[in-house]
N, C-alpha and C positions, 0 to 999 in steps of 0.2 A: 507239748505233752497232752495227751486224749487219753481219757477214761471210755468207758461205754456211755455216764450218763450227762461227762464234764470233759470238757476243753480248759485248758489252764494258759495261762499269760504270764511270764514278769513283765514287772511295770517298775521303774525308775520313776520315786516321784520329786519335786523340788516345790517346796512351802515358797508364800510369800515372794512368789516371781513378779516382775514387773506386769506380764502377761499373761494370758491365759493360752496354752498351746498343748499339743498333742503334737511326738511324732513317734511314727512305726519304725523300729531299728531295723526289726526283723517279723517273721509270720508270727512270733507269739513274741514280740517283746519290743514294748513302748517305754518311752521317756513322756513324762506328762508334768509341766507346768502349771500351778495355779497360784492364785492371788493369795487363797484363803491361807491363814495363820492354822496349824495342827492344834486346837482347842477344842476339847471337848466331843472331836470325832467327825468335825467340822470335814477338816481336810478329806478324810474318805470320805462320805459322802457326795462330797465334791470330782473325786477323782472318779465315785461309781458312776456318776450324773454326767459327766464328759465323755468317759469310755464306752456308756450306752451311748449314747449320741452318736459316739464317733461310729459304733459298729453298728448300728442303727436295730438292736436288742431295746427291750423295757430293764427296766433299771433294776427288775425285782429280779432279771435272769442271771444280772452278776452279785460272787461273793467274794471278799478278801478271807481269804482261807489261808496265807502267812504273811505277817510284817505289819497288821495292827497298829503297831506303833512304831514304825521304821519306815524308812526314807524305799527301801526293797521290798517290795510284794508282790504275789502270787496270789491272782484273780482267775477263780472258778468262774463256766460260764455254762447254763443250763438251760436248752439242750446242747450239746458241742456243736462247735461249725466246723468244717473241713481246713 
């Protein structure tokens, strides 16, 4: 999904994995592992921090815009990519 000024993502995420991993399902839609425990906002942070990385963006270009606090989320990305 694209906006004019946003490119949007689901993201699957799973807490408390053995490892830390990323993978792309589809053009907008990842499964994303990480170590960290869902404490205090920890986990996003963690999962904004990887999926910049992965798409090689600064971290301040993504935003979880639904699923805050749910395993399901929807990751704005500013400017959109193709």
């Amino acid at each position: 999904m694209n906006t004019k000024d946003h490119s949007f993502f689901q993201v699957k995420v799973q807490t408390r994995a053995c490892k830390t991993e990323i993978e792309r399902l589809g053009p907008k839609e990842f499964r994303i592992k990480i170590t960290t425990p869902p404490v205090k906002g920890a986990a996003n942070r963690e999962v904004i921090k990887l999926l910049a990385r992965y798409l090689d963006v600064p971290p301040s270009s993504l935003e979880i815009v639904k699923g805050k606090t749910s395993t399901q989320k929807m990751i704005a990305i500013s400017p959109p990519i193709p």
